[in-house]
N, C-alpha and C positions, 0 to 999 in steps of 0.2 A: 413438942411434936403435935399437929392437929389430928384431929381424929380421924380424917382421911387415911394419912398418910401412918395410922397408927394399926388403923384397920387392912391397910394393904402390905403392910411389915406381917401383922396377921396371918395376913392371907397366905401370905409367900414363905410362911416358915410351917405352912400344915402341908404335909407330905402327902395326903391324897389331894391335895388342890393343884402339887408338883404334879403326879401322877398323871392326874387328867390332863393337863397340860402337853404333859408327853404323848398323850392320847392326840390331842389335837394335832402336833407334829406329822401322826403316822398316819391321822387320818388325811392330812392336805400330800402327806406325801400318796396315796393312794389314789386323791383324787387327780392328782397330775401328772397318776402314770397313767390313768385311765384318759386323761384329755389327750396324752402322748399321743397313744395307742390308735383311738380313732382318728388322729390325725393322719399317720404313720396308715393309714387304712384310705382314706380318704388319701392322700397320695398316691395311693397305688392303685385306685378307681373304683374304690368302694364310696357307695353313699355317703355311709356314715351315719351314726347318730352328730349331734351337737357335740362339737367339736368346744366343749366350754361347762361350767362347772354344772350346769343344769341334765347333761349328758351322760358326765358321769358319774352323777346322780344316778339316773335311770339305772346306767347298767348295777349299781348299787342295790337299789329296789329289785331288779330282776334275780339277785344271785339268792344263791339258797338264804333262808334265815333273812331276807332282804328289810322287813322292817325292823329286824334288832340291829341290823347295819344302821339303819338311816338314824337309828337313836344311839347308837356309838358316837355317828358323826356329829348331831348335833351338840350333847353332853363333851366328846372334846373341841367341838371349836368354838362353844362357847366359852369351855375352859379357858382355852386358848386367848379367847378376847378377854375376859376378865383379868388375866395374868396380862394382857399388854397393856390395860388399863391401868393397874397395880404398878407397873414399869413406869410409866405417865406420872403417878403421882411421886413415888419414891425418889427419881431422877433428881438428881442434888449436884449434879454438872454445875463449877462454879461461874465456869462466864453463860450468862445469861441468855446470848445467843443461840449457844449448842445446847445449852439445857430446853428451852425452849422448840428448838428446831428436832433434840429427839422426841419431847411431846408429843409433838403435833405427827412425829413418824410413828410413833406407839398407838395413840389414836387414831390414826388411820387404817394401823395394820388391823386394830379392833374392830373399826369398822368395816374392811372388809372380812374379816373373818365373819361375825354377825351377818353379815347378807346373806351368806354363803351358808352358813345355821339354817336362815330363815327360810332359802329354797330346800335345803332338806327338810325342817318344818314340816312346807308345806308337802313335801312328795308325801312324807310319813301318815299327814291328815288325809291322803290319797287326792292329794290335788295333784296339777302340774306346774311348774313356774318355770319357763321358756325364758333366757339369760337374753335373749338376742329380742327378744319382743320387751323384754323390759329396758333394756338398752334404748330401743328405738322409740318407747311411751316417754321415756326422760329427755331427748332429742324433741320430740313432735313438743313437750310442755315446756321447755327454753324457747324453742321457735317462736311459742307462740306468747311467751313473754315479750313487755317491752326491753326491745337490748338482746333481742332471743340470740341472734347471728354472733353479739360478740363474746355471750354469757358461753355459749357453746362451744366456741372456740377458745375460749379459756379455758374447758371443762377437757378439752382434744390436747389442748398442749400441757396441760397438767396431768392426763394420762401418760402421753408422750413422755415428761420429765420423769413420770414412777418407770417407764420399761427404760430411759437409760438409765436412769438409777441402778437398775438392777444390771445393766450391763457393766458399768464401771463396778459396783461391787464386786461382779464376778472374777471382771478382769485383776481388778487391787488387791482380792481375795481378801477382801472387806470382813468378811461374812465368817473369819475365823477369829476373831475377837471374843465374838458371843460364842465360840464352843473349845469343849474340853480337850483338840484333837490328841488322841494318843500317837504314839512312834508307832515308825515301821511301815508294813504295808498298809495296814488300814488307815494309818495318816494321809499318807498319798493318797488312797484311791480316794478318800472325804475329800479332799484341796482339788483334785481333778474333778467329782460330779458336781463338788459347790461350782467351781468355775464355769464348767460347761453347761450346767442346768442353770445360771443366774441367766447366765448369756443368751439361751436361749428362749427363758422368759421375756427377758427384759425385748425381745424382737417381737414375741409374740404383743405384748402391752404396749408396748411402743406403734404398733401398726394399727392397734385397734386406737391408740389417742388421735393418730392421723386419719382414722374414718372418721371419728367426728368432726374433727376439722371441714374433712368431708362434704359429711352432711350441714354442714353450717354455711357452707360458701355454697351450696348447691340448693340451700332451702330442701332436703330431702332428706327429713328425719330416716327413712327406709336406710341411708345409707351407713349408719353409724349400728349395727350388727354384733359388735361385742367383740370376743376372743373369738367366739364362731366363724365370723365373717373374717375378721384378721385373719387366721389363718387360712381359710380358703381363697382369699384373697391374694396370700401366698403365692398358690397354685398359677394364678394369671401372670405370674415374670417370668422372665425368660428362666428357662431351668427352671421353671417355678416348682416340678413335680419333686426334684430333687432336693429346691431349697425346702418345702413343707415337710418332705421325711425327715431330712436332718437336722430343723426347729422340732417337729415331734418326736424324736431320739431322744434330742437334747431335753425337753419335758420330760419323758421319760426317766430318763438321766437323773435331773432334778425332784422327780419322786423319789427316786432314792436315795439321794441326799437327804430329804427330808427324813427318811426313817432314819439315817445317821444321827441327822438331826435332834430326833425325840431322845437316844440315846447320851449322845454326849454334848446337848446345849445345855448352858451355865444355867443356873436357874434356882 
């Protein structure tokens, strides 16, 4: 065994490293009731804060105790990323494909949980990190790379591929593999919010891979906005007020899965 992989066996058999880990669960399920919600608001003709994790951030920071919140969140989802990294390495999937292809999903998952860390970070240093202004700083530096137009459109349709992802998981109820579901009623109701709150991610991610797209064929980094923009974006289809409250439900929804989640994922 390498010592990688001897250290992440390690890791994953010390039960406060579990712990936090679960922390990180209940922290993302939190934060995507709270994206829900301003969504679910912003449908119904309120402003809104940012509609996206920088947002619910803020309301984070506002609430009582607000900077021992933001260093909750960051302590579990870093957890959280260390423990998908640990996953990454462990993975002993014998055909080399799928071993390989859950890698690179474990790694990603890490990576974005770290992002996600690092704007709470930064709120907790009392800065601000705006999700939709950084979105559009990584748009404007592809553009302005050689190749920018089709680096960017690969970057759109690789977001695109993670929100259907998450739609087919939801639909296949993929997503009950990794967890312990018990019987009974609270079996169900976990199989119904995994479903509904995949589903409704994967619309919300999926719309934001198609603004970059977007901004790539328009030369208009401004148009690639983030999950903020996708779902306000939402708003502009036919029925759009209705289709944004019931993607932001479903969010909703999918928070609380997540605290399912922290509960009964394998781990």
């Amino acid at each position: 065994m390498t010592s990688a992989s001897a250290a992440a066996d390690k890791a994953q058999d010390s039960t406060a490293f579990r712990v936090a880990a679960r922390v990180g669960y209940v922290v993302l399920g939190l934060l995507h009731l709270l994206i829900g919600v301003i969504a679910i608001a912003i449908a119904t003709g309120g402003a809104g804060d940012s509609a996206d994790q920088s947002g619910a951030l803020q309301q984070v920071a506002s609430a009582p105790a607000g900077l021992l919140l933001l260093w909750v969140v960051i302590v579990g989802l870093v957890a959280l990323a260390i423990w998908q990294i640990s996953e990454a390495i462990v993975e002993r999937n014998p055909d080399a494909k799928k071993r390989w292809g859950s890698r690179a999903k474990y790694v990603g998952t890490a990576v974005a949980y770290a992002a996600i860390a690092g704007t709470a970070f930064t709120a907790a240093m009392g800065g601000r990190s705006e999700s939709s202004e950084s979105t559009q700083n990584l748009s404007a530096s592809l553009l302005a790379a050689p190749g920018g137009v089709f680096l960017l459109v690969v970057v759109g349709l690789a977001v695109a591929a993670v929100g259907v992802a998450f739609i087919v998981r939801g639909i296949t109820r993929a997503f009950l593999k990794n967890l312990s579901v018990p019987s009974g009623p609270a079996g169900r109701g976990i199989r119904v919010f995994g479903t509904v709150g995949y589903v409704a991610k994967g619309i919300a991610v999926g719309v934001a891979g198609i603004l970059f797209v977007v901004a790539a064929l328009t030369h208009d980094p401004n148009a690639a906005t983030g999950l903020d923009g996708a779902l306000r974006s939402l708003a502009g289809l036919p029925f759009g007020q209705v289709v944004l409250w019931l993607v932001g439900a479903g969010l909703v929804v999918y928070g609380l899965f997540c605290f399912a989640r922290a509960r009964y994922a394998r781990m």
